[in-house]
C-alpha positions in Angstrom: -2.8 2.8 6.9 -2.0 5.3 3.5 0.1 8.3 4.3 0.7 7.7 7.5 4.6 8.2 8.7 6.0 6.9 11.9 8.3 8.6 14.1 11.6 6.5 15.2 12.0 8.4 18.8 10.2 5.8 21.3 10.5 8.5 23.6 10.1 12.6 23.5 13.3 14.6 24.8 12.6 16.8 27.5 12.9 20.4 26.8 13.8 23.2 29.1 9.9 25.0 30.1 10.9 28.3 27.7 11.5 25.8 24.6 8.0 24.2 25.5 5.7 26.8 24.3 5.7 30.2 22.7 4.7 33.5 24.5 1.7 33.8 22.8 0.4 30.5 23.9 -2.0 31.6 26.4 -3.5 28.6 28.6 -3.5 30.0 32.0 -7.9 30.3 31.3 -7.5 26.7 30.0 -9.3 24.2 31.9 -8.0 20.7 31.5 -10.6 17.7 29.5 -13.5 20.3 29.5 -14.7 18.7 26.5 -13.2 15.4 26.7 -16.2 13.6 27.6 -18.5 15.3 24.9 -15.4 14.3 22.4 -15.1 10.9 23.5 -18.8 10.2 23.4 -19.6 11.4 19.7 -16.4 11.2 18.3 -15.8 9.3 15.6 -12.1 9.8 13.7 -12.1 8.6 10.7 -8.7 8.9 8.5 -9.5 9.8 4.7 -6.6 8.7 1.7 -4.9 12.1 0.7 -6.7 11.4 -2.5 -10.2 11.6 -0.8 -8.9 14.3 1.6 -8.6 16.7 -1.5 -11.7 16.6 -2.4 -13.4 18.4 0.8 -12.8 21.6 2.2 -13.4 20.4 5.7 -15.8 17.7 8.0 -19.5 19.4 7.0 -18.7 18.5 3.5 -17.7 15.6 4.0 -20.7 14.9 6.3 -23.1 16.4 3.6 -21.2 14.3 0.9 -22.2 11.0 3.1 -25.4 12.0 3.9 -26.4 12.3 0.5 -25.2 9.0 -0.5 -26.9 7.5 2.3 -30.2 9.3 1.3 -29.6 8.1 -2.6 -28.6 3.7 -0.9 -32.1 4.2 1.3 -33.9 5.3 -2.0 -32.3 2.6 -4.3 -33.4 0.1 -1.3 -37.0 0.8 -1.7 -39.1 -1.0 -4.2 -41.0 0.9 -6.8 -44.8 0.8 -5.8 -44.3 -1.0 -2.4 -45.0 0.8 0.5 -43.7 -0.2 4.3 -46.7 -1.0 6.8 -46.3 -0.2 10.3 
């Protein structure tokens, strides 16, 4: 993979519960996997070069970015004059 750095620890040191999280860290309301199954079923991580990455602001563009191409592949893939029958 490009860009990606590896950590040498195999394992995390344990930290004392006050060095674990800040006081504004508020997850007494937090309920554990609530969306893990929605995640999990229409997820779909994809890891972009830094290159590409700098080029979008966020996910919808990149989304609208691909969804244009795909529209401009299906147009190229249709023959001038030909029409699909059913």
């Amino acid at each position: 993979m490009h860009g990606v750095q590896r950590s040498t620890n195999k394992m995390p040191t344990k930290k004392n519960k006050s060095e674990d999280m800040r006081p504004e860290y508020d997850f007494s309301k937090g309920v554990r996997g609530k969306y893990a199954k929605r995640y999990a079923k229409g997820t779909n991580v994809v890891l972009l070069d830094r290159d590409v990455a700098k080029r979008f602001k966020d996910s919808e563009a990149v989304n609208k970015a691909l969804r244009g191409l795909l529209e401009a592949a299906k147009a190229i893939d249709k023959p001038a004059g030909k029409k699909k029958t059913a």
